[in-house]
C-alpha positions as a Markdown table, in Angstrom:
| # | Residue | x | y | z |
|---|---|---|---|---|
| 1 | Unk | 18.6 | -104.5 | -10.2 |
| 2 | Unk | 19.4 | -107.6 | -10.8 |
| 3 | Unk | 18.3 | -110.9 | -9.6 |
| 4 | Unk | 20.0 | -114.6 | -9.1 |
| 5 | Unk | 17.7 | -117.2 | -8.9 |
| 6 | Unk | 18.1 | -120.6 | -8.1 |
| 7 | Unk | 15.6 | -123.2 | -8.6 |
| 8 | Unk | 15.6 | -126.1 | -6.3 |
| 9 | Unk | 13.8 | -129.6 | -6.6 |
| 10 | Unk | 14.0 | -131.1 | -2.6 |
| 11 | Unk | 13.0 | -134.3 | -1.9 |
| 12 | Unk | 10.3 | -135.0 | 0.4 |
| 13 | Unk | 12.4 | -136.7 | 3.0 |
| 14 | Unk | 15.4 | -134.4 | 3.2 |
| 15 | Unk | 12.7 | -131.1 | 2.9 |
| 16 | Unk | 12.2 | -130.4 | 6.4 |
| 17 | Unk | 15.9 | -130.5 | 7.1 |
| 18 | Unk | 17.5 | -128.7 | 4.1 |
| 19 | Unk | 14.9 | -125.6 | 4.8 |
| 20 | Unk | 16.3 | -125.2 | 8.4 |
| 21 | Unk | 20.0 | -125.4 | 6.6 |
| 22 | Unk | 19.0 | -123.0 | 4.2 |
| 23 | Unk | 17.7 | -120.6 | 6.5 |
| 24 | Unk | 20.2 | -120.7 | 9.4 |
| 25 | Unk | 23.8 | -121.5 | 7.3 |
| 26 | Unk | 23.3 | -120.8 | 3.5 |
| 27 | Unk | 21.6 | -118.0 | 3.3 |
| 28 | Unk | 23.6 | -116.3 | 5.8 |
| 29 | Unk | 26.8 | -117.6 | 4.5 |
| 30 | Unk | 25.8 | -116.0 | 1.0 |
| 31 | Unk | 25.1 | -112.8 | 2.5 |
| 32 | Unk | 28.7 | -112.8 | 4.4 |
| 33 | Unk | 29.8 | -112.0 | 0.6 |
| 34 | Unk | 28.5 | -108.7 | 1.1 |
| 35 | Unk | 27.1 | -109.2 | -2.9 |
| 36 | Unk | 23.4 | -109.2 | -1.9 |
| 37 | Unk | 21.5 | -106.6 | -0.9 |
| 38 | Unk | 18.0 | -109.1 | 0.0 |
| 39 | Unk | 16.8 | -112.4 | -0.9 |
| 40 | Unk | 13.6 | -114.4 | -1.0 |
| 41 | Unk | 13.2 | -117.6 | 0.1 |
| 42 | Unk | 10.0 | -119.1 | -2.2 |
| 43 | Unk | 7.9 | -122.4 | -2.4 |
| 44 | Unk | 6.7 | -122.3 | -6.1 |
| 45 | Unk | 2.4 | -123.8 | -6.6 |
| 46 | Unk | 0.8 | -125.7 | -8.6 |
| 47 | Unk | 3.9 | -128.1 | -9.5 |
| 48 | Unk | 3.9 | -131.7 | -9.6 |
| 49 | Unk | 5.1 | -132.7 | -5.8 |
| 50 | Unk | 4.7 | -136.2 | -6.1 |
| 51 | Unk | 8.8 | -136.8 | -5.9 |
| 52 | Unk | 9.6 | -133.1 | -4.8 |
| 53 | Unk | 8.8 | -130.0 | -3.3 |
| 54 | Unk | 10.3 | -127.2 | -5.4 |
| 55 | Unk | 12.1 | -124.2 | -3.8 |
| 56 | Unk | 13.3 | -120.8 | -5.3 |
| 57 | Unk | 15.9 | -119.1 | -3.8 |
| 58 | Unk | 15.8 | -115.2 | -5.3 |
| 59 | Unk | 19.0 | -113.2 | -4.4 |
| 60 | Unk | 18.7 | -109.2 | -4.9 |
| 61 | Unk | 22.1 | -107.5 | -6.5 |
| 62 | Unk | 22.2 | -103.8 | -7.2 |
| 63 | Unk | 24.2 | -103.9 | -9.8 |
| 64 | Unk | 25.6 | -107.0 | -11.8 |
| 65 | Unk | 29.1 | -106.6 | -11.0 |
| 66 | Unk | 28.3 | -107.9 | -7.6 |
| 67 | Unk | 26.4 | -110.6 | -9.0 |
| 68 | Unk | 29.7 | -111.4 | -11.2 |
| 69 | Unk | 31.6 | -110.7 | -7.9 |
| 70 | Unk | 30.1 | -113.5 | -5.9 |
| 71 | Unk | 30.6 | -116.0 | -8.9 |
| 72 | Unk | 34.0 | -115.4 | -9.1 |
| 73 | Unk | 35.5 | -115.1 | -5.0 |
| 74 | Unk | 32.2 | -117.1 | -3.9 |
| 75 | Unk | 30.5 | -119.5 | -5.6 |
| 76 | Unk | 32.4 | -122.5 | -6.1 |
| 77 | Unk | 33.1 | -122.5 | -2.1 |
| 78 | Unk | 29.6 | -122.2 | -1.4 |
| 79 | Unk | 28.5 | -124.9 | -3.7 |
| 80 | Unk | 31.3 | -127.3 | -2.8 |
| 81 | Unk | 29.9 | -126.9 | 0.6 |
| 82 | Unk | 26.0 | -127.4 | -0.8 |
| 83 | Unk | 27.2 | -130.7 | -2.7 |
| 84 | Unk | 29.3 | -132.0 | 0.3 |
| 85 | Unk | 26.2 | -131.9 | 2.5 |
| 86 | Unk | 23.3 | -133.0 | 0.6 |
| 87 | Unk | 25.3 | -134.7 | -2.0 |
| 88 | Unk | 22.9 | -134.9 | -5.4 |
| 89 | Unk | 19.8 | -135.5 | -3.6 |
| 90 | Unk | 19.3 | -131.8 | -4.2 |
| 91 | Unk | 18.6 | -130.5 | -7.8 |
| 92 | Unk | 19.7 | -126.6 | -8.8 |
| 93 | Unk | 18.8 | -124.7 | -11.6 |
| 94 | Unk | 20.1 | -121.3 | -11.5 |
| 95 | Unk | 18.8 | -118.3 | -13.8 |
| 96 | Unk | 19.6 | -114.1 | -14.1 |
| 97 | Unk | 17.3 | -111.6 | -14.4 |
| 98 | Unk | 17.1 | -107.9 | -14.8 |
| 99 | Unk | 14.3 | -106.0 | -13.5 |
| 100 | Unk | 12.3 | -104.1 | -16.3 |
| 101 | Unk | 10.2 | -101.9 | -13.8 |
C-alpha cells in the first residue's frame, strides 16, 4: 500500500471555502482517475495556526504504479486547476509513503 500525502497550509480567510472545494470537486475529481482506492481528509494539532490552518490530504494506492499513473495522465491537470483557483494563497507539500504493517 502506498500512500500520497499532501500537506496543505490554508489561510484563515479562504479555510471555510477551500474545504467545501476540496470535498465536493477535488477530491472527487482525483478519484475520477480511478488511481485511488480511499483517502483521508485530516486537520493536523498542535501546529502554530496563527497565519494557517494546516490540512493533510492522505490518498490510498494499492500498488505504486497507480500512484505513478496519476502523476503522469493526472497531475499536472489537476494542479493547474488547484493553482487557477486559489492561485498561491494555498501552500502544498506533497510526500510518499509505504506502509510497513
Amino acid at each position: 500500500m502506498i500512500i500520497y500525502n499532501i500537506t496543505y497550509a490554508v489561510p484563515h480567510q479562504i479555510r471555510e471555502g477551500w474545504l467545501e472545494w476540496m470535498t465536493t470537486e477535488h477530491i472527487p475529481e482525483i478519484f475520477a482517475t480511478a488511481c485511488f482506492q480511499r483517502h483521508s481528509l485530516l486537520q493536523l494539532l498542535e501546529v502554530d495556526e496563527s497565519e494557517f490552518r494546516t490540512y493533510a490530504l492522505q490518498l490510498h494506492a494499492t500498488e505504486e504504479s497507480d500512484y505513478r499513473a496519476y502523476l503522469q495522465q493526472f497531475a499536472s491537470e489537476l494542479r493547474k486547476r488547484a493553482t487557477d483557483k486559489w492561485g498561491e494563497q494555498v501552500i502544498g507539500f506533497r510526500t510518499l509513503m509505504s506502509v510497513l504493517q
